[in-house]
N, C-alpha and C positions, 0 to 999 in steps of 0.2 A: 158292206155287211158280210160277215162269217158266214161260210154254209156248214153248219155244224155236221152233215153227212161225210163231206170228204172221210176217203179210208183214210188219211194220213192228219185226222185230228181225233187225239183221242185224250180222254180224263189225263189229269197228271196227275202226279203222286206229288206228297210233299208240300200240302198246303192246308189252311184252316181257314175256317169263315169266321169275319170278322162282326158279322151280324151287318142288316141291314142292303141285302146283297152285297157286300166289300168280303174279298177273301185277303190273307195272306200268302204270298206264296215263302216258303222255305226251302227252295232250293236250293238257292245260292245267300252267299253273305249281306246281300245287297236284300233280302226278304221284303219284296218289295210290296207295298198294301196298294190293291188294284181294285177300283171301282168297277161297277158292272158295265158289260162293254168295255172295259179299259185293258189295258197292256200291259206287263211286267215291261222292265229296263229292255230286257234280252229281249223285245220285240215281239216273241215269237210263243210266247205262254197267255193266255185270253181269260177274261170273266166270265161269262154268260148265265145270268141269273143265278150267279150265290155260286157256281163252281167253275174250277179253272179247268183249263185246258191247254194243251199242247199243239201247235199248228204246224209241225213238222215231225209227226212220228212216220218216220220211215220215206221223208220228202226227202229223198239222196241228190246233195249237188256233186258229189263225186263219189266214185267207188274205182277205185285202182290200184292196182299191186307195187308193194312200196320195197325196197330195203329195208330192216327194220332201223338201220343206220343212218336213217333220213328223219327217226324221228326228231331229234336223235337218240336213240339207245345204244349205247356201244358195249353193255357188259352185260344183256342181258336177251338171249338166244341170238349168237352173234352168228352176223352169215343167213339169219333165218326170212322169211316173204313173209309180209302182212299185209292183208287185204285193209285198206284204207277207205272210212267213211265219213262222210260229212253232212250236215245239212245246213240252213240258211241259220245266222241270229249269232246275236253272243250278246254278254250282259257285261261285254269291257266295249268303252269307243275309243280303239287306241288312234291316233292320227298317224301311225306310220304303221298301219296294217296292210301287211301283204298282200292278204286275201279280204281285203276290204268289201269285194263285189259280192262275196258269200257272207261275210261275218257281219257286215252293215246292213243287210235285206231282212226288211222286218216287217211286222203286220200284212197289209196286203199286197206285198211286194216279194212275199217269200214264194220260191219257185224249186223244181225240182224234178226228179221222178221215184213215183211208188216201189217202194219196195220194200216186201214182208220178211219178218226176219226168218223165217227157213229159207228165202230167196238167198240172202245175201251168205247164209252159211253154205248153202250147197254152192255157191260161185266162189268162194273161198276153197272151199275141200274141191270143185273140179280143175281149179287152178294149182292147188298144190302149195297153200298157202299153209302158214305153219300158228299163225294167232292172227285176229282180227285187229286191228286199230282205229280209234276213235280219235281223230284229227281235221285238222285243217280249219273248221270254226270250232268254237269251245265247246267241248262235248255236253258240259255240263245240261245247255240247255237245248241237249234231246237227250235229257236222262233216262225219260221210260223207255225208247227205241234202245239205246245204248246196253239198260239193264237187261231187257227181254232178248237182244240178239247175243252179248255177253251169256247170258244164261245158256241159252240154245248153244253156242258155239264151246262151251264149256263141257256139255255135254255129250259133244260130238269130238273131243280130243285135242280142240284149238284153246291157245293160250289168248288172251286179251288182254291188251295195253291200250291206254290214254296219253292224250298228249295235251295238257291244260294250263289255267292259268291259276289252279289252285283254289279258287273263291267257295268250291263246293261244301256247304254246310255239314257241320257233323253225322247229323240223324242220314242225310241223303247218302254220305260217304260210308259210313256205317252198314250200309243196306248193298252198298254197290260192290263192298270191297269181297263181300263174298264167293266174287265171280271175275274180280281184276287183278291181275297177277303183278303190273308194274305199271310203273306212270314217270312220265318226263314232267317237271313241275315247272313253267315258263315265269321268271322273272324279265323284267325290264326295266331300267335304270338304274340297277342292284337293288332293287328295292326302297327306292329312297322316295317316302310319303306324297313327297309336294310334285314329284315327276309323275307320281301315280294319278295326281287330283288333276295336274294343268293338262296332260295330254293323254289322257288316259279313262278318264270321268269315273274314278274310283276314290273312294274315301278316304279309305285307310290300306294299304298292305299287309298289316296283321294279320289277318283271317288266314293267308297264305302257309305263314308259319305253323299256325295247328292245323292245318291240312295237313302238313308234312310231317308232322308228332305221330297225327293218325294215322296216316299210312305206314308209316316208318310200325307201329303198335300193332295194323293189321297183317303185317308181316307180305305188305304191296312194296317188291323191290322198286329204287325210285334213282333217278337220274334229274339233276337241277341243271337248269340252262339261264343265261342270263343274258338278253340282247344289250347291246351297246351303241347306244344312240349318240351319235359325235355332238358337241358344243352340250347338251341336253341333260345326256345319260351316262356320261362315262367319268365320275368319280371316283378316284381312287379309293377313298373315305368309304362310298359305298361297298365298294366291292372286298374293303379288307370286310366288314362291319358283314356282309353276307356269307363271305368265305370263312371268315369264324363259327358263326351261329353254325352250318352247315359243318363243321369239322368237330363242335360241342355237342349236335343234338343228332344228329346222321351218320356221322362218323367220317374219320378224312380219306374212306377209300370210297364217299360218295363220287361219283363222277359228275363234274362241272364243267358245264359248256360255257365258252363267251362268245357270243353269236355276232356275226359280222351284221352290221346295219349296212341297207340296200334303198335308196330312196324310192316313197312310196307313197301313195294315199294324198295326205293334206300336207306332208312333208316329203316332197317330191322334189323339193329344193337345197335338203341339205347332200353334204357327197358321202360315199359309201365309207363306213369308219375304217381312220388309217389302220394301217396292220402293226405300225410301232405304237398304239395304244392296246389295241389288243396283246399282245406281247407283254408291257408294262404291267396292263391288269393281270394276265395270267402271274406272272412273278408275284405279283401282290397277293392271289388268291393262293401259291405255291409258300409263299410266307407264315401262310397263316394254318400252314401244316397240311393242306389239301395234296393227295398223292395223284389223283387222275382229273388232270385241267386239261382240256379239250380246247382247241379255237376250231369255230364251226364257220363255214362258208366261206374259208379261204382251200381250197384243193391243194395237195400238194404240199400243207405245212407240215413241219414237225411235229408239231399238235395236232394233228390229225391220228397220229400215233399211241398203242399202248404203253407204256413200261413199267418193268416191276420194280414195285415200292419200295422194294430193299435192296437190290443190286442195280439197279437203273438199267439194265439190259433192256432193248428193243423186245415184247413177246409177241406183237401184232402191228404188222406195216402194213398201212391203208393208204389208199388214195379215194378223196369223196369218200363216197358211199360203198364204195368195194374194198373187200379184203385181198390185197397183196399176196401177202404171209402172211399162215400161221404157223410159231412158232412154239405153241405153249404143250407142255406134253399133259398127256391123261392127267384127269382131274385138274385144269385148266391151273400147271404149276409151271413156273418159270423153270427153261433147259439148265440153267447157269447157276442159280442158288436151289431149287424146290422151294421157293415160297412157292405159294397159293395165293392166287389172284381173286378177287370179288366180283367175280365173271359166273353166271349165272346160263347151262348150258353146255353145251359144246358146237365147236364151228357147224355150222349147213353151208356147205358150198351150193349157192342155188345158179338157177338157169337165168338167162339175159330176157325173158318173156314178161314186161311189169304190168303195161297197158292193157286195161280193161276196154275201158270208154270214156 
C-alpha cells in the first residue's frame, strides 16, 4: 500500500484521465494507460483514484560532484563540476545496465533520501559547483523534481544538463527545455529497433530521433553517445546509419561518443567490447563526415582527445575525465588555423574535491 503522505510523493505533471479511474500518463513515449492502484513501466509513477502520481520526487539515490566530462559532455562548459542526481526507476529495462540497482527499483522497492529542491541547490552552490546534472537513472522519470530543482538552480546562476535516453515526450520536453541548457542523448546498439525490443523492452527507437529535432529547435546544446554491446550491439550498418542522421539533422561538429561496454546486470557474461571494434566504428562514424568521435571508457586513447575540424591539430589533451591541456585560444579558436571550435564556454580548471556522499 502507497502512503500517499510521504514528502517525496507528489501530483505529476503530464498526464490525463482516461475515465473510469484509468489515467494516461504522457511523459515519456511509452504513455503508458494505468489502472488505479497500477504502475506506469518506469515503476515509479502511481494511480490513486483517477490521478497520478510521482514516488520519487526528491527520493535522491545519489548526489555527488561529478566532472562534467563524466557525463559525458566534452564541448560544453569544459573543465566545469556538476553536482549529480538521481533517484530510483526508469521506463527502459536494459539487461546490461550499470546502475541496475537504482534504475530497476520500482513500486515498493524504491529507496532513497529526502531532499527539497533548495536543499540540493544550496549543496551545489556551497560546493562550488557550476550546473546541476540529472543522471545516473533516467531523468525522465523524476521530471517534476528535475523541472522544479532545474528551475530553482536557474535562478540561482547554475547551468543544468541531462543525461538520458531520449524517450521524453514532446509537451514534457517543451516545458522542461526552458530551464535545460544541454543534454547527452544515450543510444545503444546504434539504434538498431530489434536490439532496442530484445534487450532493452522498448518498442521502437524513433521517438529518440524527435527528441533530438527538439532540442536541437530549443536551442538545448546536445552531445550523442552510443554504447557498444560486443556480439549484440556493435553493427557497423548501425552505426554508419546513426552517424549520418546525426551529421544531416545535428550537424557533423555534433560530438559522438562510442562507449566501451563493461559486463553487467543480466549480461555479466559477455567480455568488455574490444577496442579494435571501437576503433573500426569510430572510422565508420568519421566516414560519414562526423568531425568530433569520442571513444569513451577506454583512458588514455587518442579518442579521448579534441581536434580541430580543419587543421587536425590537438586543441584539448585529456585523459579520463581531466583535462591535460588546454590549448585553444579566446574564444575557444584553434592556435594553428583560428577556426572556431563548437565548444560552448571556456575551460574551469576545478579542484580534486567530488565526493558528497
Amino acid at each position: 500500500m502507497i502512503d500517499l503522505n510521504k514528502p517525496w510523493i507528489a501530483e505529476a505533471r503530464h498526464w490525463i484521465s482516461l475515465g473510469e479511474g484509468k489515467v494516461r500518463c504522457n511523459l515519456c513515449y511509452k504513455r503508458c494507460p494505468i489502472a488505479n492502484n497500477g504502475f506506469g513501466a518506469c515503476g515509479v509513477r502511481y494511480n490513486h483514484g483517477g490521478r497520478l502520481y510521482t514516488l520519487v520526487y526528491g527520493l535522491l539515490t545519489a548526489i555527488n560532484l561529478d566532472p562534467i566530462e563524466k557525463k559525458p559532455l566534452m564541448h560544453y562548459m569544459p573543465g566545469s563540476q556538476v553536482l549529480s542526481i538521481s533517484t530510483a526507476g526508469c521506463n527502459f529495462m536494459c539487461k546490461f545496465c550499470q546502475n541496475w540497482t537504482i534504475s530497476q527499483s520500482r513500486r515498493d522497492e524504491v529507496f532513497g533520501e529526502f531532499y527539497r529542491p533548495e536543499k540540493v541547490v544550496s549543496i551545489a552552490k556551497r560546493y562550488g559547483a557550476d550546473g546541476i546534472s540529472y543522471t545516473y537513472n533516467e531523468p525522465t522519470v523524476f521530471y517534476e523534481y528535475m523541472y522544479d530543482v532545474a528551475k530553482l538552480a536557474k535562478s540561482e546562476g547554475l547551468f543544468n544538463t541531462m543525461v538520458t535516453n531520449g524517450y521524453i515526450t514532446d509537451e514534457a520536453l517543451d516545458e522542461l527545455s526552458r530551464y535545460m541548457d544541454a543534454a547527452t542523448v544515450d543510444f545503444k546498439g546504434g539504434g538498431n529497433v530489434e536490439f532496442y525490443r530484445k534487450f532493452m523492452g522498448v518498442p521502437d527507437s524513433e521517438p529518440i530521433f524527435n527528441t533530438l529535432l527538439l532540442m536541437k529547435r530549443k536551442g538545448m546544446f546536445i552531445e550523442v553517445t552510443n554504447l557498444v554491446v560486443p556480439k549484440y550491439g556493435d553493427r557497423a550498418d548501425d552505426i554508419r546509419r546513426l552517424a549520418r542522421w546525426i551529421n544531416d539533422n545535428l550537424g557533423p561538429e555534433t560530438p559522438f561518443h562510442l562507449l566501451r561496454f563493461y559486463p553487467h546486470y543480466m549480461m555479466d557474461d559477455l567480455p568488455p567490447t574490444p577496442v579494435d571494434v571501437l576503433e573500426e566504428l569510430a572510422r565508420v562514424a568519421m566516414d560519414e563526415g562526423l568531425k568530433h568521435v569520442y571513444l569513451g571508457n577506454l583512458p588514455g586513447h587518442k579518442l579521448e582527445h579534441t581536434y580541430c575540424p580543419k587543421c587536425g591539430d590537438m586543441v584539448i589533451h585529456r585523459y579520463g575525465f581531466d583535462i591535460v591541456e588546454w590549448r585553444l585560444n579566446d574564444g575557444n579558436m584553434c592556435p594553428q588555423c583560428g577556426y572556431r571550435l563548437n565548444i560552448i564556454g571556456s575551460y574551469r580548471r576545478r579542484s580534486r574535491r567530488h565526493i558528497i556522499w
